[in-house]
C-alpha positions as CSV (number, residue, x, y, z in Angstrom):
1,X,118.9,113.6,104.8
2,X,118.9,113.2,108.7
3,X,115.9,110.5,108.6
4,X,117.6,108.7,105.8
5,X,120.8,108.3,107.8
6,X,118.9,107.4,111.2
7,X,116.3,105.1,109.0
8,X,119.6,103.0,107.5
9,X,121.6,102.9,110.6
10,X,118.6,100.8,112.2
11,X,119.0,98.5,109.8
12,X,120.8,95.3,110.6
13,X,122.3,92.7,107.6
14,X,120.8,89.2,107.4
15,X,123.0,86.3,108.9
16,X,122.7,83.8,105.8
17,X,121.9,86.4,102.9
18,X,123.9,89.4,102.6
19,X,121.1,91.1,100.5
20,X,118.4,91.3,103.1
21,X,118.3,93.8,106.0
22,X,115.9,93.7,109.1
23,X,115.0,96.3,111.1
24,X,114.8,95.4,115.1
25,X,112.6,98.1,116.3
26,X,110.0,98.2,113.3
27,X,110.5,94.5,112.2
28,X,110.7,95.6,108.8
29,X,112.7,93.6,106.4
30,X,114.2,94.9,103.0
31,X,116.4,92.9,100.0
32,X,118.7,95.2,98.7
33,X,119.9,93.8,95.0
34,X,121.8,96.2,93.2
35,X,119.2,99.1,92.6
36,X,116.4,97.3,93.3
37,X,114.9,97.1,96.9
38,X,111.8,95.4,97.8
39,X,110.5,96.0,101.9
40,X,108.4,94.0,104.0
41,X,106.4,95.5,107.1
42,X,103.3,98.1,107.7
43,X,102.3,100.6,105.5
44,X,103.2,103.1,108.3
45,X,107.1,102.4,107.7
46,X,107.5,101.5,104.5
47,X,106.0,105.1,103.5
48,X,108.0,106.3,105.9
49,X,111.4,104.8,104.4
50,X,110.3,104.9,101.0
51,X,110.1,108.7,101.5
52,X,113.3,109.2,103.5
53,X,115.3,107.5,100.6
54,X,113.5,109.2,97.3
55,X,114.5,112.6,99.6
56,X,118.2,111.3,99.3
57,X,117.8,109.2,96.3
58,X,115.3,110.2,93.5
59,X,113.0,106.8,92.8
60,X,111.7,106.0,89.7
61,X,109.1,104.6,91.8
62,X,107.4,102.3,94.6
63,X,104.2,101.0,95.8
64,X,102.8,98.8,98.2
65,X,101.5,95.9,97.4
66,X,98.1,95.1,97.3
67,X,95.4,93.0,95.5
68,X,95.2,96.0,93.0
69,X,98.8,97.5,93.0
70,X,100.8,94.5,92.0
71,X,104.8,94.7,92.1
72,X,107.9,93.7,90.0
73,X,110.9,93.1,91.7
74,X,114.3,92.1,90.1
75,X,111.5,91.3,87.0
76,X,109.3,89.0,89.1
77,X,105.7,90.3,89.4
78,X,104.6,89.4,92.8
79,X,101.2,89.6,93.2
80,X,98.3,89.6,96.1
81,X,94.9,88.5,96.7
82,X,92.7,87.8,99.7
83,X,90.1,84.7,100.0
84,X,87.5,83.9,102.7
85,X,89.9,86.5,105.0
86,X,93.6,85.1,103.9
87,X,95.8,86.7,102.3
88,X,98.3,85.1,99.5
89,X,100.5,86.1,97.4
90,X,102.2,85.0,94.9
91,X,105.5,85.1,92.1
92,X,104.2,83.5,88.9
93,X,107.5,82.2,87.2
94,X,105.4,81.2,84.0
95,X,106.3,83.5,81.6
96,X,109.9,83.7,82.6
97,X,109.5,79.3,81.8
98,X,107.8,80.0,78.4
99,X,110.5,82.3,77.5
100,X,113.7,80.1,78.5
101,X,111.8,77.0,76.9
102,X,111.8,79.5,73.6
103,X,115.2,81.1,74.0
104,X,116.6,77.3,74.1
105,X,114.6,76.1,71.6
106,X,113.3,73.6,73.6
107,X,109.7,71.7,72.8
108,X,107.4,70.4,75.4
109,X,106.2,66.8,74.8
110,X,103.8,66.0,77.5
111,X,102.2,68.6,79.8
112,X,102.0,67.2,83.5
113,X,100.2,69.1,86.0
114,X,103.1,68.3,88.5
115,X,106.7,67.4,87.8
116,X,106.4,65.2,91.0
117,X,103.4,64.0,91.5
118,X,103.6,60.9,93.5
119,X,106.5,59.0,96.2
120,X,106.0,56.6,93.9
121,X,106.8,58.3,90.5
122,X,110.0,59.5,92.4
123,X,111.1,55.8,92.9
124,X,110.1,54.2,89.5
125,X,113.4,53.3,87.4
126,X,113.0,54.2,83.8
């Protein structure tokens, strides 16, 4: 219970978003959205608070992400992979599209590969 109140008091809240949290002396960030909590910094930490709050807080569960372990937060799946020695990562939004397009019976009548593709198209009056 002691690490879980010295973990959170080195926590400081985000300027601009009230959900986000940064940690000065570990640079590790967390969102906080209701119940659900994503973190951003080593594996060191994030073990180390992950730990300290199922101790106080029983967790369903958490993981790290990796290009095998990928992870769902507020229903996004946020994935990882690493090319030529980069590493990206990415929040497909797909599905969540397919679904609204469904739920709103809505039809698509021409599949672009970019809403935007051009300056131009952006100027050209209908």
């Amino acid at each position: 219970m002691l690490a879980t109140a010295a973990l959170a008091s080195n926590f400081q809240k985000g300027i601009n978003e009230p959900c986000v949290f940064y940690n000065p002396h570990t640079n590790m960030r967390l969102v906080l959205y209701v119940d659900d909590v994503i973190t951003r910094g080593s594996e060191k930490e994030t073990k180390a608070f992950y730990e300290a709050l199922n101790d106080k807080y029983p967790l369903r569960g958490w993981d790290i992400l990796t290009p095998d372990t990928p992870l769902t937060h507020l229903g996004f799946t946020i994935t990882e992979e690493v090319r030529e020695g980069v590493t990206h990562r990415y929040m497909p939004q797909e599905k969540d599209v397919v679904q609204f397009l469904e739920d709103h019976e809505i039809e698509l009548v021409q599949e672009v590969t970019c809403p935007m593709p051009t300056r131009e198209a952006m100027l050209r009056q209908c």
